[in-house]
N, C-alpha and C positions, 0 to 999 in steps of 0.2 A: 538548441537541443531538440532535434526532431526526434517527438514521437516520446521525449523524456517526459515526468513527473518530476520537478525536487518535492523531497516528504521529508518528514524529521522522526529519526526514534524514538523511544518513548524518552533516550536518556537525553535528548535533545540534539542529539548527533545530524547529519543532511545525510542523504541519500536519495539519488537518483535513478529512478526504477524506471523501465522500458514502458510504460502503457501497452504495448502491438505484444508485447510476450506473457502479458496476466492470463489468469484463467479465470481465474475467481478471488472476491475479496471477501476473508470471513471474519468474525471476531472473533478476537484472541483470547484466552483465558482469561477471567478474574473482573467482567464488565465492559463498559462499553466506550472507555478511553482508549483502548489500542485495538489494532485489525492488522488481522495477517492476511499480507498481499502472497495468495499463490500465480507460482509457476511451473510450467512444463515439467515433469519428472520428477513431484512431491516437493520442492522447494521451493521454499518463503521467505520473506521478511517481514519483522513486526513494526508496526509504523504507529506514530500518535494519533487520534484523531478514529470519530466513528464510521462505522461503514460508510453512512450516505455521504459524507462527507470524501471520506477516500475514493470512492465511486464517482463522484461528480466530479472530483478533481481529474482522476483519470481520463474520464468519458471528452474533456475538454484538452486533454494532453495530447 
């Protein structure tokens, strides 16, 4: 999976997000267990796991 992330939802679902098409990762409402991965054109998804954590997974993706 070039270039892939696997991350989990919050509801513990997988999901496979691009790393090369992020913009920015910010935290999601309500604390610091979930982060919204943006992309291009205002969409996201919300992933478990705190920013540096999503970050550093990425940055290794």
């Amino acid at each position: 999976m070039n270039g892939y992330v696997l991350l989990e939802t919050p509801d513990g679902e997988p999901i496979a997000v691009n790393a090369d098409r992020v913009n920015f990762v910010r935290r999601f409402k309500g604390g610091n267990d979930a982060s919204a991965v943006n992309f291009e054109k205002g969409n996201y998804v919300v992933v478990s796991g705190d920013i540096q954590h999503i970050v550093d997974l990425l940055a290794k993706g």
